[in-house]
C-alpha positions in Angstrom: 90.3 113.1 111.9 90.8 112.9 108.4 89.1 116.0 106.2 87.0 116.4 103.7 88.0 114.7 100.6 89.2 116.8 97.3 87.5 116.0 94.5 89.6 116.9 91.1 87.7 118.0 88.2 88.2 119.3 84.9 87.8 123.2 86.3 90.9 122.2 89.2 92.5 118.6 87.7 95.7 119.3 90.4 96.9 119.5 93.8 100.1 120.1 95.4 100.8 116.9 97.9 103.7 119.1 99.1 101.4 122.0 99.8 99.7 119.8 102.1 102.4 118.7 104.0 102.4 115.2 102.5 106.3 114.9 101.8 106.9 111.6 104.0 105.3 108.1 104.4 102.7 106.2 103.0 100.7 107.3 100.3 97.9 104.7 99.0 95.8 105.0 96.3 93.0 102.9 96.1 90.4 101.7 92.8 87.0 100.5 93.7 84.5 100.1 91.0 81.0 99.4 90.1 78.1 98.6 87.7 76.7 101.5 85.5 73.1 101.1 84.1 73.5 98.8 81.1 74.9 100.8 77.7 73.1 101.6 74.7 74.3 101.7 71.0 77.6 100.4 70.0 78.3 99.6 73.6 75.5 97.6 74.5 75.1 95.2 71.1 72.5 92.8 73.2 74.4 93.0 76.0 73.1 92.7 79.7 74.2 94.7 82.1 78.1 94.6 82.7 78.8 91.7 85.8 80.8 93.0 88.2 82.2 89.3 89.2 82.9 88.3 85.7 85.1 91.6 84.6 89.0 91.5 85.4 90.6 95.2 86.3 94.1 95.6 86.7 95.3 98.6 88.7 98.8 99.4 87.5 101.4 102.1 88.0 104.0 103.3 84.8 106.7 104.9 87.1 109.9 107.0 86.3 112.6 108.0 88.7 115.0 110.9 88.7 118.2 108.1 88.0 116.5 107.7 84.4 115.2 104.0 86.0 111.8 103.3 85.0 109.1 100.2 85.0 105.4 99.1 85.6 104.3 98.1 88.5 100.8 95.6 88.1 100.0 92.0 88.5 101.4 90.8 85.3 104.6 88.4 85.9 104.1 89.7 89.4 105.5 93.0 89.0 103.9 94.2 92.3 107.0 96.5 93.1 108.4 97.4 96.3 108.1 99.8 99.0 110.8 100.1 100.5 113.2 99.7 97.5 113.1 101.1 93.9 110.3 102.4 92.4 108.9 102.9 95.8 105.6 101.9 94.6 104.1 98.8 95.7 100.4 96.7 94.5 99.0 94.8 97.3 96.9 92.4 95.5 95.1 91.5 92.2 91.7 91.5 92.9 90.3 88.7 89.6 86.6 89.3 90.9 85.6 92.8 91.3 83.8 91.3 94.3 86.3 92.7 96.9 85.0 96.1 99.0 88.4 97.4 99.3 89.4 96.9 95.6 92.4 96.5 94.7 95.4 99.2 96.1 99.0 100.7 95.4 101.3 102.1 97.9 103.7 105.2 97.3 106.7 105.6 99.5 107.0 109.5 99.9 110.0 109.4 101.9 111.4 108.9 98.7 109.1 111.4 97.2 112.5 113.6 95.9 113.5 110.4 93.6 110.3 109.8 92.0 110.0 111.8 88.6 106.7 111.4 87.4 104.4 108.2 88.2 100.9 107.3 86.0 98.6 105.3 88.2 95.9 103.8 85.4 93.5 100.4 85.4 93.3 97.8 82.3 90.5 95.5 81.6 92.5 92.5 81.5 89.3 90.2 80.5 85.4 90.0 81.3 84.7 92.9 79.3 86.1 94.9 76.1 85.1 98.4 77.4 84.6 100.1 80.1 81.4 101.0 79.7 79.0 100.0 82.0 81.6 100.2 84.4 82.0 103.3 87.0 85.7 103.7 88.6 86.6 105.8 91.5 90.5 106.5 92.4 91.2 108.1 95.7 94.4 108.8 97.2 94.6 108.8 100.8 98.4 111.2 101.8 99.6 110.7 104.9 98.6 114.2 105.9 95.8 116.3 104.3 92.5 114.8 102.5 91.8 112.2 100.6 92.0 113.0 96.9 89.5 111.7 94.8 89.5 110.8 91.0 85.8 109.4 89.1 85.8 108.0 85.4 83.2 109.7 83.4 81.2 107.3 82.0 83.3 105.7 79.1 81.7 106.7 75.5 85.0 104.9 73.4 86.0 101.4 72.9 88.3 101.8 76.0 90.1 99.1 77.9 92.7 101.2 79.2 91.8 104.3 81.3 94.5 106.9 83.1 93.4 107.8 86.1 96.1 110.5 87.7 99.5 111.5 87.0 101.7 111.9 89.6 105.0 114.8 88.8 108.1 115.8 90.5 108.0 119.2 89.0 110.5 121.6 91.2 110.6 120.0 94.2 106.9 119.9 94.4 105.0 116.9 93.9 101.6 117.6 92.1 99.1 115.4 91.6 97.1 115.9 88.3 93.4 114.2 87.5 93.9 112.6 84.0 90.2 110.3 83.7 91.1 109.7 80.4 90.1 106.7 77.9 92.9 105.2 75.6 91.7 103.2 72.6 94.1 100.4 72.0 96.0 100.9 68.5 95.9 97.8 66.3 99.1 95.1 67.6 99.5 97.2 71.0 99.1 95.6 74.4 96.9 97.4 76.3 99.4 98.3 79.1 101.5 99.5 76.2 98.5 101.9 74.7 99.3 103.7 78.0 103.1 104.0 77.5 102.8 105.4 73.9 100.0 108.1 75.4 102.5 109.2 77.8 105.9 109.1 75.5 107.3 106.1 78.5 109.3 104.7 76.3 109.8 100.9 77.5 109.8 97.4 75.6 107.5 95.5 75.7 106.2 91.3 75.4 103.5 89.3 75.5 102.7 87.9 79.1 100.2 86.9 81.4 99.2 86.4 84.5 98.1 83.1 84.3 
């Protein structure tokens, strides 16, 4: 039976996964999203209420391993990863609606938990809306031993497409998980997955691309 869920906050942002036991197996992490009450000010600008089936979110995973390697993982070119291979992080689908109960989820193999560095698990807008507000994001990680670990968006008050959600660190042996919920306003000629990179100091090149 699976135990109460952790909830991180800005008082306790981290947890040890190690701690907990959770050194081996599958690790998901799962986005699920909804519809605030309709913005007011600059957010709004006549707007309705955001619809759920018309906005786009991309879950998406900036990943380092120990080897120096590192990538995204997200539905752009099909970069969905791999499990069972390098980065050991895996998308399952892109849901384009919103609509889907499940939303959309990344796996994390832990067996390999001692090559992984440091892994950013974030969403983008990739169309159907220019912010995220109106919008109401939940991440929760489910480790194959302990609680679920849960991660909510405050309500976005910036001109945000691109929100970090948790950061994921290899720090002595001991992999921490750390609540990030943070908005990142896209810089003038950056791509939005990009905006993300720079925030974290990744360091990879980037193109244009789609997944269309």
């Amino acid at each position: 039976m699976r135990l109460s869920k952790i909830t991180l906050t800005k008082s306790a942002p981290s947890v040890s996964l190690t701690k907990q036991g959770a050194t081996s197996g599958a690790m998901r992490v799962n986005l699920t999203w909804s519809a605030r009450t309709p913005p007011r000010g600059w957010m709004n600008k006549g707007r309705d209420a955001v619809r759920l089936e018309d906005v786009d979110l991309d879950l998406s995973c900036l990943w380092e391993l120990q080897n120096g390697a590192s990538g995204i993982v997200h539905p752009i070119n099909n970069q969905f990863g791999s499990f069972h291979q390098e980065p050991y992080v895996q998308l399952d689908n892109d849901d384009r609606t919103g609509g889907s109960e499940s939303g959309e989820n990344l796996t994390i193999n832990l067996d390999h938990a001692s090559e992984i560095k440091r892994l950013l698990v974030f969403v983008v807008i990739y169309s159907g809306a220019s912010s995220f507000a109106g919008l109401h994001g939940v991440a929760t990680l489910y480790p194959p031993v302990g609680p679920p670990i849960e991660v909510l968006l405050d309500e976005c008050t910036v001109p945000s497409p691109v929100a970090a959600l948790a950061l994921i660190e290899n720090i002595g042996g001991e992999l921490i998980v750390r609540r990030e919920a943070k908005y990142i306003i896209l810089p003038p000629g950056i791509f939005k997955q990009q905006a993300a990179d720079l925030e974290y100091n990744w360091g990879l090149s980037w193109q244009s691309a789609s997944k269309d």
